[in-house]
N, C-alpha and C positions, 0 to 999 in steps of 0.2 A: 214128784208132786206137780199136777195142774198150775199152768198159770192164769190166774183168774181175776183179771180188772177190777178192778173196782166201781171203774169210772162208766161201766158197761150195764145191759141188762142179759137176762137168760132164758132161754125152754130149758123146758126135760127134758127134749130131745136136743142137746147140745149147739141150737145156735145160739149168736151174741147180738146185740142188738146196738149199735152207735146213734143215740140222736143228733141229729144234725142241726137242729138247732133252726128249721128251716120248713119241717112239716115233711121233710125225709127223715128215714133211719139209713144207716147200713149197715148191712148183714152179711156175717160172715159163721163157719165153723169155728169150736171152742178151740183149745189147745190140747185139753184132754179127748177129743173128740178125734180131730189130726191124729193125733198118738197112737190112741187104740185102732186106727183105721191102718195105721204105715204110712211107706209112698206112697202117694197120690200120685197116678198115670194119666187121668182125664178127670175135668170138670164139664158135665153141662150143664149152662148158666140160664137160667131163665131168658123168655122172648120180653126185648123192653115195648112196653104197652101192655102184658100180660095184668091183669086184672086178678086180684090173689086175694080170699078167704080165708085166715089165718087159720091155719094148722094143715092147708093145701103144699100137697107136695111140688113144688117149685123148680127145685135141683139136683142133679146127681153129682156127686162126687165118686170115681173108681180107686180102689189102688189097687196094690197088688194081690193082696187077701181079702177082698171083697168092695161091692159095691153097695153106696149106702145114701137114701134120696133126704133133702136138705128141707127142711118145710117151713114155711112162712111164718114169722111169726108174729105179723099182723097184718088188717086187710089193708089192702092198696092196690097201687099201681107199678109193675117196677119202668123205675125211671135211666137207669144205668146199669148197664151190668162190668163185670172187669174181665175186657177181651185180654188181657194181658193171659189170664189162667188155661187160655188154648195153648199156647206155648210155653207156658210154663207152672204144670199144675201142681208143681212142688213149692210152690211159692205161700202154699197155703201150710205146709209143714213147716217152714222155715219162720215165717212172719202173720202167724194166723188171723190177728188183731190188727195187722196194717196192710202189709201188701197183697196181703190173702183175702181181703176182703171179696164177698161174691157179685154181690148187687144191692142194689137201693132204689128202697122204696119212697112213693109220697103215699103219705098215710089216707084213707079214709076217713078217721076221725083223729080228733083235736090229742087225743090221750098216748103217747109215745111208748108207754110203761105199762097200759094196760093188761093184766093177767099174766107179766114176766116177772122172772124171781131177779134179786138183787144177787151181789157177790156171794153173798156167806149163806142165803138160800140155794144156788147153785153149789156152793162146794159141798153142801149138805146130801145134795142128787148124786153130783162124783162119789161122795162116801159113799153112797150105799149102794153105788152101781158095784163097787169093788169087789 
């Protein structure tokens, strides 16, 4: 069973969304997402100043049974990304929700939540991806 925050938001396309409280998010892959991907061998993290369109392909993530591109999911600007995932891009399998984070964004607009599912909408995606 997926572990699925609560405290989080979600796509269909399995990222998660952290508000910061600040007019940034940050973003990262689900844990059901990690999962069905394997190890992760490489992350590439978005360029910071990149200018992003939500549902704009952003990131790749590789592992060993496939590569799989991470898309925005809202518009912005990304402000941070986490150079830690060059060297260690298992960090997103092990701790996907914290140290696995990708990058962060400052939002374009006011709305942090806009057109993301909550927890129990998200596990509802996982069901039926099964």
């Amino acid at each position: 069973m997926s572990d699925i925050p609560n405290d989080l938001k979600y796509t269909e396309s399995h990222e998660w969304v952290r508000d910061n409280g600040d007019g940034t998010v940050t973003v990262g892959i689900t844990d059901h997402a990690q999962d069905a991907l394997g190890d992760l061998v490489f992350v590439e993290v978005p360029e910071v100043g990149a200018k992003l369109a939500a549902k704009d392909a952003c990131a790749v993530v590789e592992s060993v049974k496939a590569a799989s591109d991470i898309y925005a999911p809202l518009e912005g600007e990304v402000v941070t990304v986490n150079e830690a995932l060059d060297d260690a891009p298992e960090t997103i399998n092990s701790d996907p929700y914290g140290e696995g984070w990708i990058f962060q964004l400052k939002l374009a607009g006011d709305d942090a939540g806009a057109g993301l599912l909550d927890a129990d909408a998200y596990q509802q995606v996982v069901e039926d991806d099964a």
